[in-house]
C-alpha positions as CSV (number, residue, x, y, z in Angstrom):
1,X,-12.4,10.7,-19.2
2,X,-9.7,13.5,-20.6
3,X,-11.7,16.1,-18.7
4,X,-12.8,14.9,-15.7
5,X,-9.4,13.6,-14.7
6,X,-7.8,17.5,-16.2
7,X,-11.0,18.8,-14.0
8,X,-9.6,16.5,-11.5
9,X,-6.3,17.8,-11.5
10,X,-7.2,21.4,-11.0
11,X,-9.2,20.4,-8.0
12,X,-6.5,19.3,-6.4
13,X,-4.2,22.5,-6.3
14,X,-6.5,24.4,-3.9
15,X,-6.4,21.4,-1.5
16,X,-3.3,21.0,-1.4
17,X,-2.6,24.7,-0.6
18,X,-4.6,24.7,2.5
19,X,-2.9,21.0,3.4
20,X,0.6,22.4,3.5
21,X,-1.2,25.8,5.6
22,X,-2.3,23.1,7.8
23,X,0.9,21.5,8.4
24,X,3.2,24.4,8.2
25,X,0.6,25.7,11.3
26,X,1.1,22.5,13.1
27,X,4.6,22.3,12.7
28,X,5.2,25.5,14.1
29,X,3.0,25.4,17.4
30,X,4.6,22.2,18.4
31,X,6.8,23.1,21.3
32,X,10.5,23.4,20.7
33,X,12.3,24.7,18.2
34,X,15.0,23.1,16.1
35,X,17.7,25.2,18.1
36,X,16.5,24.1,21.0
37,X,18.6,20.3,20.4
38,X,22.1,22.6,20.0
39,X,21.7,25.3,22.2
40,X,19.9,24.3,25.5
41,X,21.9,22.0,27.0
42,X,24.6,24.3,26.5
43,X,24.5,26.9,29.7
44,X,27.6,28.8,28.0
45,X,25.6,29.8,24.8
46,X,24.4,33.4,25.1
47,X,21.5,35.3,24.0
48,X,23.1,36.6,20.9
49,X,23.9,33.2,19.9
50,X,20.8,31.9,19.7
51,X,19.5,35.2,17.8
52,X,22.3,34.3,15.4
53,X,21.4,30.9,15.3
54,X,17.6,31.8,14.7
55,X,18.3,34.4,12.3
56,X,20.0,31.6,10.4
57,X,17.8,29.0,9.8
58,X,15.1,32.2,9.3
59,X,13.3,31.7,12.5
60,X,13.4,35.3,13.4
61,X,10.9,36.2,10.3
62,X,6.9,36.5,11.2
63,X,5.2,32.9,10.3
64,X,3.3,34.5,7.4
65,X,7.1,35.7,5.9
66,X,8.5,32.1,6.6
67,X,5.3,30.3,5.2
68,X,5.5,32.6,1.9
69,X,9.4,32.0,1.7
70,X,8.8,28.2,2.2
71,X,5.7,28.1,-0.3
72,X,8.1,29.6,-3.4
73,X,10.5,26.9,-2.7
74,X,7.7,24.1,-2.8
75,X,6.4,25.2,-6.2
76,X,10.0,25.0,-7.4
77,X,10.2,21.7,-6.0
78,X,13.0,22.9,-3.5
79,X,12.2,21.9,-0.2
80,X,15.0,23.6,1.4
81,X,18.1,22.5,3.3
82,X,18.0,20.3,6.6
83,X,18.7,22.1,9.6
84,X,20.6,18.8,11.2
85,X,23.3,18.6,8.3
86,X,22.9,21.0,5.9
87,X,22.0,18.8,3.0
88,X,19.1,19.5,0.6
89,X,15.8,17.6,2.0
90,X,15.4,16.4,-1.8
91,X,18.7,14.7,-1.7
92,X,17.6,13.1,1.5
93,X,14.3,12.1,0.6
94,X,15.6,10.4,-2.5
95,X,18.2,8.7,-0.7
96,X,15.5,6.8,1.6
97,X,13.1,6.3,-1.3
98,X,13.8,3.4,-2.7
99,X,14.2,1.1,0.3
100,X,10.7,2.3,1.4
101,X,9.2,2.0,-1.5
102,X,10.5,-1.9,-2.2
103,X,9.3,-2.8,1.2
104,X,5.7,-1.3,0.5
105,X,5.5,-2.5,-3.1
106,X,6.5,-6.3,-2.5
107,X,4.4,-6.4,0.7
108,X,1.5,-4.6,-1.3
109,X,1.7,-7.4,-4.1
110,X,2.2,-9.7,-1.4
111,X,-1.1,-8.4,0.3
112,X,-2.8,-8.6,-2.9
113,X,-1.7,-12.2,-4.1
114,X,-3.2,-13.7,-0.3
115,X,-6.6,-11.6,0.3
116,X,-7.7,-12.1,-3.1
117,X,-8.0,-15.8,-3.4
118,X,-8.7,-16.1,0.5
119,X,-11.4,-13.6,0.3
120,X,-13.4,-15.3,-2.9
121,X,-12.7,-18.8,-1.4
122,X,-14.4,-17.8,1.4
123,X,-17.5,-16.2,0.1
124,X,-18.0,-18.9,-2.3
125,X,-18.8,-21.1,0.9
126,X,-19.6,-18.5,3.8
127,X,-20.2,-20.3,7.2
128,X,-17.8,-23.1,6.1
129,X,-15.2,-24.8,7.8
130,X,-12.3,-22.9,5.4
131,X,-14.4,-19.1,6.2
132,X,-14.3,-20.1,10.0
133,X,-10.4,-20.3,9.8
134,X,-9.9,-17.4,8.0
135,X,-11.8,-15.2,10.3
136,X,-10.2,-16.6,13.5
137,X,-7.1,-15.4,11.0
138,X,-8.5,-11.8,10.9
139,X,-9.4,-11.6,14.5
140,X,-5.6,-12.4,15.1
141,X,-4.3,-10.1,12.2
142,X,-7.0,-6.9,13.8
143,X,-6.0,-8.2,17.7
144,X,-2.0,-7.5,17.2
145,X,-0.5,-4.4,17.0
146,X,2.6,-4.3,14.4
147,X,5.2,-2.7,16.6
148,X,3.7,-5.5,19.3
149,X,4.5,-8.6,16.3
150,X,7.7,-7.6,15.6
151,X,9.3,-8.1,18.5
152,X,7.7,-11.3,18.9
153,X,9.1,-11.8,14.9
154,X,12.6,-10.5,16.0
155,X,12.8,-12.5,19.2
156,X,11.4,-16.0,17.5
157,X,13.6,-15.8,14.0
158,X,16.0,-13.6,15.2
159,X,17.5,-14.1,18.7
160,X,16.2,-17.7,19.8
161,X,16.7,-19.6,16.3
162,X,18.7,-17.2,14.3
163,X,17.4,-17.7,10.8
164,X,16.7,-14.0,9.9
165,X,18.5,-10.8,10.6
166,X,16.6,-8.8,12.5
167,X,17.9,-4.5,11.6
168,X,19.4,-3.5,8.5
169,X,19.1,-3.8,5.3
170,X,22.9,-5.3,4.6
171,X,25.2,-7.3,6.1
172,X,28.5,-6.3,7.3
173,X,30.2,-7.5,4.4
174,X,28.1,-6.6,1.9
175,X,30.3,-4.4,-0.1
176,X,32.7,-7.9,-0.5
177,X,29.5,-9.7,-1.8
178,X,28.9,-9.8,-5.8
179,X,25.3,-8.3,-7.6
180,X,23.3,-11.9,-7.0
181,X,24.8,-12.3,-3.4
182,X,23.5,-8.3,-2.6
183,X,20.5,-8.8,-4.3
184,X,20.2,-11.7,-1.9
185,X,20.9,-10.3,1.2
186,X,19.3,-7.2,1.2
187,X,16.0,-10.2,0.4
188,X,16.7,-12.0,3.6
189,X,17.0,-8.4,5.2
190,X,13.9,-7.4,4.2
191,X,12.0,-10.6,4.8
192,X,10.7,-9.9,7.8
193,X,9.5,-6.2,7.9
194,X,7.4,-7.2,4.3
195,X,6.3,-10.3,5.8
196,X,4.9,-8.3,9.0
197,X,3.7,-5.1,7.0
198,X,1.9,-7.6,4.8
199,X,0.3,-9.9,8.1
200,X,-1.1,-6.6,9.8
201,X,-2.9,-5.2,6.3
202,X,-3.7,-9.3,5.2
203,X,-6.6,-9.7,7.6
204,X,-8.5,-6.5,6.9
205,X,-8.0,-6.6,2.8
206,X,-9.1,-10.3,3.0
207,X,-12.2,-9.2,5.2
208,X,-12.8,-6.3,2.7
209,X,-12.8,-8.9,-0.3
210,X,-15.1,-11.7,1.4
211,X,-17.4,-9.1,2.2
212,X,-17.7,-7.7,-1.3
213,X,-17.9,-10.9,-3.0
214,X,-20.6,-12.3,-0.9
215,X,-22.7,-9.1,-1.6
216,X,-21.6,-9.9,-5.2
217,X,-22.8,-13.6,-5.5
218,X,-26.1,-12.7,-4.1
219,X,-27.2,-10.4,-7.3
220,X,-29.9,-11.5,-9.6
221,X,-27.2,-11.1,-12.9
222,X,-24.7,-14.0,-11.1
223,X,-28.0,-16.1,-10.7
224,X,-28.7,-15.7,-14.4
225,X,-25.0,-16.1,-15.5
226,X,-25.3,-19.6,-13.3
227,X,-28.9,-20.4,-15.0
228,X,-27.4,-19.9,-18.6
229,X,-25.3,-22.8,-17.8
230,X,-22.0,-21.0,-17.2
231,X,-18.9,-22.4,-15.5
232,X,-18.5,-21.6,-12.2
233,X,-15.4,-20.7,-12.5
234,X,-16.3,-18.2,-14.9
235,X,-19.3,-16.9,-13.1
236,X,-16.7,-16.6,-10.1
237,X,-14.0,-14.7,-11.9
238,X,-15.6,-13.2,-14.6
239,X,-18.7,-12.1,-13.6
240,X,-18.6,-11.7,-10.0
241,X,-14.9,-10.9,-9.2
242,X,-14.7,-7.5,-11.4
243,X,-17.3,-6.3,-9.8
244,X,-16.1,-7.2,-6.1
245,X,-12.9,-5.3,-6.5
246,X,-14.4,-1.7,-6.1
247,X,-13.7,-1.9,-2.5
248,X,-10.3,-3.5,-2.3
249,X,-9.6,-0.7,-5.5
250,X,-10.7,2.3,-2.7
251,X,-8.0,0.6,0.0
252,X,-5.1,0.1,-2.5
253,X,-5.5,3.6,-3.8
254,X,-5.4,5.2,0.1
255,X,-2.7,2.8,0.8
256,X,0.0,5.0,-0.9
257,X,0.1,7.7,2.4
258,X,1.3,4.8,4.1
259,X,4.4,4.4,2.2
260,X,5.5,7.1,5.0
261,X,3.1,6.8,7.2
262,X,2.8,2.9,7.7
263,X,6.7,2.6,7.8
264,X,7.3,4.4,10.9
265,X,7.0,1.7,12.9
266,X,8.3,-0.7,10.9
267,X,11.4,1.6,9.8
268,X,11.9,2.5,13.6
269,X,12.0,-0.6,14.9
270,X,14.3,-2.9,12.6
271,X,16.8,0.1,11.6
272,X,16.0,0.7,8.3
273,X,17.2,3.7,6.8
274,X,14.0,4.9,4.9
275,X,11.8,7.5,4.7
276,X,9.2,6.5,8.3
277,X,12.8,6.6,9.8
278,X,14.3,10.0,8.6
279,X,10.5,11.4,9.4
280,X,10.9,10.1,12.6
281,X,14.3,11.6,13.4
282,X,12.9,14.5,11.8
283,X,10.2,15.1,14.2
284,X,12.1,14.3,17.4
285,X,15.1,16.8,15.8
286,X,12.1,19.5,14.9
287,X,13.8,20.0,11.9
288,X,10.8,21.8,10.1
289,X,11.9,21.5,6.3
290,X,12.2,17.8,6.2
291,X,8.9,17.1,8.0
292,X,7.1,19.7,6.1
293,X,8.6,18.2,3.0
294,X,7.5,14.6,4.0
295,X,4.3,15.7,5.4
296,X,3.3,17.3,1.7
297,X,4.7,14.2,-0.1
298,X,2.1,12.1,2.1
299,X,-0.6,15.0,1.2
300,X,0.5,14.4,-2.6
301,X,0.0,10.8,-1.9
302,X,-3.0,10.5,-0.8
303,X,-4.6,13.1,-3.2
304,X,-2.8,10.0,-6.1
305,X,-4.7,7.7,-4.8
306,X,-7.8,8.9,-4.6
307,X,-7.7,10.0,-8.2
308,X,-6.4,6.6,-9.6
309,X,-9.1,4.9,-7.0
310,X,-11.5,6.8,-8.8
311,X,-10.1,6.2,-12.5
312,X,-9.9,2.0,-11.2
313,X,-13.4,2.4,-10.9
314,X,-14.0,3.4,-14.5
315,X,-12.3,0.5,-15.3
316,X,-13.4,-2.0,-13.0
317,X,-16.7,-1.4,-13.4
318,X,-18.4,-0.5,-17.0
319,X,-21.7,0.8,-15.8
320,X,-19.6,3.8,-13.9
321,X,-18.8,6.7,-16.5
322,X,-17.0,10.0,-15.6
323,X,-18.0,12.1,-18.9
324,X,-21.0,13.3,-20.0
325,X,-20.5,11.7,-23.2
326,X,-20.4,8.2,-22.0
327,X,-23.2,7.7,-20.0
């Protein structure tokens, strides 16, 4: 296991060369540039201004120069200075971080705690009344587009019966309130992006699980563990559950990208000031460092959790070994 995940490792440093190559590309054929926002609108500026301007934020260097220049920083963990404020993208980033990341973990445990038990209920009795309600469920959860929902969400709870707050994370007097009472209202906040995030990605985990299980119940070593007089329950949890995990395991480790990715939206829409948001704002600025920065944290991301999808494998399932030596 110590040297396939080291072997792992190492096989990820190439890829993620050519994925910030890719983006810092990209970035840079989009049309615009990030002077563009401060200069064009102004007929006064001249021609040497925006030279000056250009020169610098570096923008005057060949691509290969600026990709070289930008690459030394990255392995120094220095993504550079935004070219809206001045403040280091690292600073930035860190600032956002923790809002995203408790919106994405408690709707990710949240995700976890429902599609589990719906998805093994229903496979236990597939056709049944309860496996007909779920998918009418899932057809609803794949039919509605998130952005779509919460505007229904913020125009139900928010504006017509006023039980939730519907942008930001704090009220306006939050700085009077003591540790509980902030604690608590940043909850209520929060409520209804997590319970949304968790609605859209409910159906298709819960789908994903019934699936699996049902393939699961059907194998000739659950008909023998029910033959040798087994509970059911254990047969259920035991025996067939482990093994119907490898698929949920694959989603929840490709479900990391999306703790920038999947709060776009989200972020956007109920003014939360985390990282979707600031990539966002980034994009629509063209201020390159930050969304290079966030676009290699995704890459980063995603190459996680595919390696701890893999390593839940090992775990989940005994007859899969990595090493030589075990098999």
């Amino acid at each position: 296991m110590t040297s396939y995940l080291f072997s792992r490792l190492l096989g990820l440093i190439p890829v993620l060369l050519w994925i910030t190559v890719i983006s810092f590309g990209i970035m840079h054929l989009a049309p615009g540039k990030p002077t563009d926002a401060a200069l064009q609108f102004n007929p006064k500026v001249s021609l040497e201004a925006r030279q000056r301007m250009e020169k610098l934020y570096g923008l005057d260097q060949p691509l290969p120069a600026q990709y070289l220049q930008w690459l030394g920083r990255l392995s120094r963990l220095d993504f550079g200075r935004s070219f809206l404020d001045d403040r280091p993208v690292m600073e930035k980033i860190v600032e956002r971080l923790p809002i995203t990341l408790t919106i994405n973990v408690w709707s990710l445990l949240l995700i976890l705690g429902l599609a589990v038990p719906l998805g093994v209920i229903s496979a236990v009795r597939p056709g049944g009344l309860f496996d007909r309600l779920t998918t009418v469920f899932v057809f609803i959860g794949y039919s509605m587009p998130s952005f779509w929902l919460a505007l229904l969400c913020m125009a139900l709870f928010g504006v017509t019966l006023r039980w939730l707050p519907v942008s930001g994370v704090h009220s306006l007097d939050h700085e009077s309130f003591g540790l509980i009472q902030r604690w608590l209202d940043t909850a209520w906040h929060l409520l209804l992006p997590i319970s949304i995030a968790a609605f859209v990605s409910l159906a298709g985990m819960s789908r994903y699980m019934r699936s699996s299980m049902v393939e699961v119940l059907r194998q000739d070593y659950i008909r023998t563990a029910r033959a040798k007089g087994l509970p059911e329950r254990r047969v259920l949890f035991r025996h067939g559950l482990r093994n119907a995990l490898l698929p949920v395991i694959t989603i929840l480790g490709l479900s990391l990208p999306d703790l920038i990715g999947g709060s776009v939206i989200a972020e956007t829409i109920f003014s939360i000031p985390g990282m979707g948001r600031l990539f966002y704002e980034a994009v629509m600025a063209r201020d390159y460092p930050v969304v290079m920065a966030l676009v290699t944290v995704g890459a980063v991301l995603t190459m996680l959790g595919n390696l701890l999808a893999d390593l839940g494998y090992a775990y989940a399932d005994p007859r899969i070994r990595v090493g030589k030596g075990e098999r």
